[in-house]
C-alpha positions as CSV (number, residue, x, y, z in Angstrom):
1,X,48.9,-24.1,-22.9
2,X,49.8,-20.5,-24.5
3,X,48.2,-19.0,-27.2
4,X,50.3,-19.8,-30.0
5,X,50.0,-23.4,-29.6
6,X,45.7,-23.3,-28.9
7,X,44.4,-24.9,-32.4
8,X,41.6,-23.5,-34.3
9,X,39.4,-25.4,-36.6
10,X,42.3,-28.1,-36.4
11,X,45.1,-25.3,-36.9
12,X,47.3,-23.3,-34.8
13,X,46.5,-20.1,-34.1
14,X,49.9,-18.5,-35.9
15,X,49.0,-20.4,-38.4
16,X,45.6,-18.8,-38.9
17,X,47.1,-15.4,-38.6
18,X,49.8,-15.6,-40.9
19,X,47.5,-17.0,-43.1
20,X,45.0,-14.1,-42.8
21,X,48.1,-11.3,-43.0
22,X,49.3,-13.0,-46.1
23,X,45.8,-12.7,-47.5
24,X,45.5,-8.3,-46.9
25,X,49.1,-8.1,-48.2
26,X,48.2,-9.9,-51.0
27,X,45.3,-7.7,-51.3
28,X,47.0,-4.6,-50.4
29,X,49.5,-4.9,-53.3
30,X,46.8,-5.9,-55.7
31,X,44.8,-2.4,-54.9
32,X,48.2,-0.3,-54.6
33,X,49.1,-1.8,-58.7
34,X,45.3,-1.3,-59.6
35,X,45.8,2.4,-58.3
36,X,49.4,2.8,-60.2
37,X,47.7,1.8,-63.2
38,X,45.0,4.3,-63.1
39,X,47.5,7.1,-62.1
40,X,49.5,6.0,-64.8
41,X,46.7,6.3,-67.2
42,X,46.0,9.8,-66.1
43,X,49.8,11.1,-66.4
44,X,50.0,9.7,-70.1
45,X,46.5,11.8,-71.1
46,X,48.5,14.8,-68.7
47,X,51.4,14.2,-71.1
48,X,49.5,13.4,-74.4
49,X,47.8,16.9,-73.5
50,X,51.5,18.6,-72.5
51,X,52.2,18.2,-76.1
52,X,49.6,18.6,-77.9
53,X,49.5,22.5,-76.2
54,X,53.2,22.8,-77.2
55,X,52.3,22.2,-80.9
56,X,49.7,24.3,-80.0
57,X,51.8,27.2,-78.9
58,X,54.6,26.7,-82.0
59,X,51.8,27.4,-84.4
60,X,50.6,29.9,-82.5
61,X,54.4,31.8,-82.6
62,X,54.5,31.0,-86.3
63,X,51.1,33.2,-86.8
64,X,52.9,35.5,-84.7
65,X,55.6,35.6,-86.8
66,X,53.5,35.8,-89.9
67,X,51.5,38.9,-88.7
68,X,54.5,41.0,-87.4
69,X,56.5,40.9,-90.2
70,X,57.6,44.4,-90.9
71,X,56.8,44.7,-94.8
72,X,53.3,43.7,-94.5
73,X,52.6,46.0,-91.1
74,X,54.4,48.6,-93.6
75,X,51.3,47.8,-96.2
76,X,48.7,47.6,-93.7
77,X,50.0,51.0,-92.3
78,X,50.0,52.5,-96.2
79,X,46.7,51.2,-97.1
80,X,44.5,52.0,-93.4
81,X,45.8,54.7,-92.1
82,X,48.3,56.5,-94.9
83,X,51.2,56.0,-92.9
84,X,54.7,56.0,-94.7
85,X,58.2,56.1,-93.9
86,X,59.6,58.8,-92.9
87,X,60.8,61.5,-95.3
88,X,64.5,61.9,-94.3
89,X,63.9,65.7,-94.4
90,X,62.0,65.3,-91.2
91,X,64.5,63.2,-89.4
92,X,67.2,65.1,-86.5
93,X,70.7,64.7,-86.4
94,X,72.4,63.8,-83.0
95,X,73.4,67.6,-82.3
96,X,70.1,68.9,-83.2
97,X,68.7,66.6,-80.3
98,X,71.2,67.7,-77.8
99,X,70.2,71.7,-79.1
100,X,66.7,71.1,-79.0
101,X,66.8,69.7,-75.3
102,X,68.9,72.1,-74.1
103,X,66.7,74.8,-75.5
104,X,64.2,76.5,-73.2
105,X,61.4,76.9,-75.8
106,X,58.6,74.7,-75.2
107,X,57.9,72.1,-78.1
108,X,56.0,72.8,-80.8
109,X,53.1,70.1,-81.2
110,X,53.0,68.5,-84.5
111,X,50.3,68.7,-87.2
112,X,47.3,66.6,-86.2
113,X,46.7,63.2,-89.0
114,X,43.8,62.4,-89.7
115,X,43.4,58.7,-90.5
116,X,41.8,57.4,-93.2
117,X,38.7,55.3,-92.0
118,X,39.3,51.8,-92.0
119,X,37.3,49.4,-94.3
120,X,34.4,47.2,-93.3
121,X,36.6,44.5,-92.6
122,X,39.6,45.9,-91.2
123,X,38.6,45.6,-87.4
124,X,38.1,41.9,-88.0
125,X,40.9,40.0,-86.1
126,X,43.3,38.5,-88.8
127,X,44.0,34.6,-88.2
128,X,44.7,33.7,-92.0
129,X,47.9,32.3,-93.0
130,X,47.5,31.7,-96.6
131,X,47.1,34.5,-98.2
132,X,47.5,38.5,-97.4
133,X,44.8,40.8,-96.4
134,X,46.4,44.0,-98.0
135,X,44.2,46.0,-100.5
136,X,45.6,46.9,-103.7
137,X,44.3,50.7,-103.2
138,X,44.6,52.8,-100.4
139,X,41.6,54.3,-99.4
140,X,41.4,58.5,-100.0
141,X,42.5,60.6,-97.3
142,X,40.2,63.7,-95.8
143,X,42.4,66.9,-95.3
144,X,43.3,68.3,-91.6
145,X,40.8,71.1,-90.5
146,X,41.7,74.2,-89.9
147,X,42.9,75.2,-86.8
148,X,40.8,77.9,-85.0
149,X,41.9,81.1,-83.3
């Protein structure tokens, strides 16, 4: 008598085996699909959270946008710090560039600003969006000292 044919509890052995094997595969698929559904789970929150930062990041770049916009860095720069364009007296043509690098004089430093000290408030970090933080006044202006010699 061989072993597959030796009866257990009335059945035959392969029986009993098979039986068993069909049991952990039954069980093995059940845990892998209980597993699957918890990963699943945790990459819909990953994805929920995936968009929620990029909404997060295009309102950020709108801010962005808002404060760098060049005619209200132009107002902050007139109001804090007395800062204008400049005069067109002041600019250098092309060949006046080219003469004053090629000349051996050394350059002449320009005239120290003095900034205007900045309100209470203006070191505050701006984050508003609906409306603008410019003052209607600029603040007065202290004169340069004197160099000494």
């Amino acid at each position: 008598m061989n072993l597959l044919d030796r009866r257990l509890l009335g059945f035959r052995t392969l029986d009993v085996a098979l039986a068993v094997f069909l049991v952990v595969l039954i069980l093995g698929v059940y845990l892998a699909k209980t597993l699957a559904g918890g990963e699943r789970g945790r990459i819909a929150t990953a994805e929920r959270e995936i968009a929620e930062e990029r909404q997060r990041i295009v309102l950020l770049e709108a801010e962005v946008a808002h404060l760098e916009r060049p005619e209200r860095l132009a107002a902050l720069a007139r109001a804090y710090a007395g800062l204008g364009p400049v005069a067109a007296s002041r600019e250098i043509t092309p060949q006046g560039l080219a003469d004053a690098l090629q000349s051996p004089q050394a350059p002449v430093p320009p005239d120290p600003v003095v900034a205007a000290p900045a309100p209470a408030g203006a070191l505050d970090t701006e984050t508003s969006t609906v409306a603008e933080d410019v003052p209607a006044a600029a603040p007065a202006t202290t004169p340069a000292p004197e160099p000494k010699p």
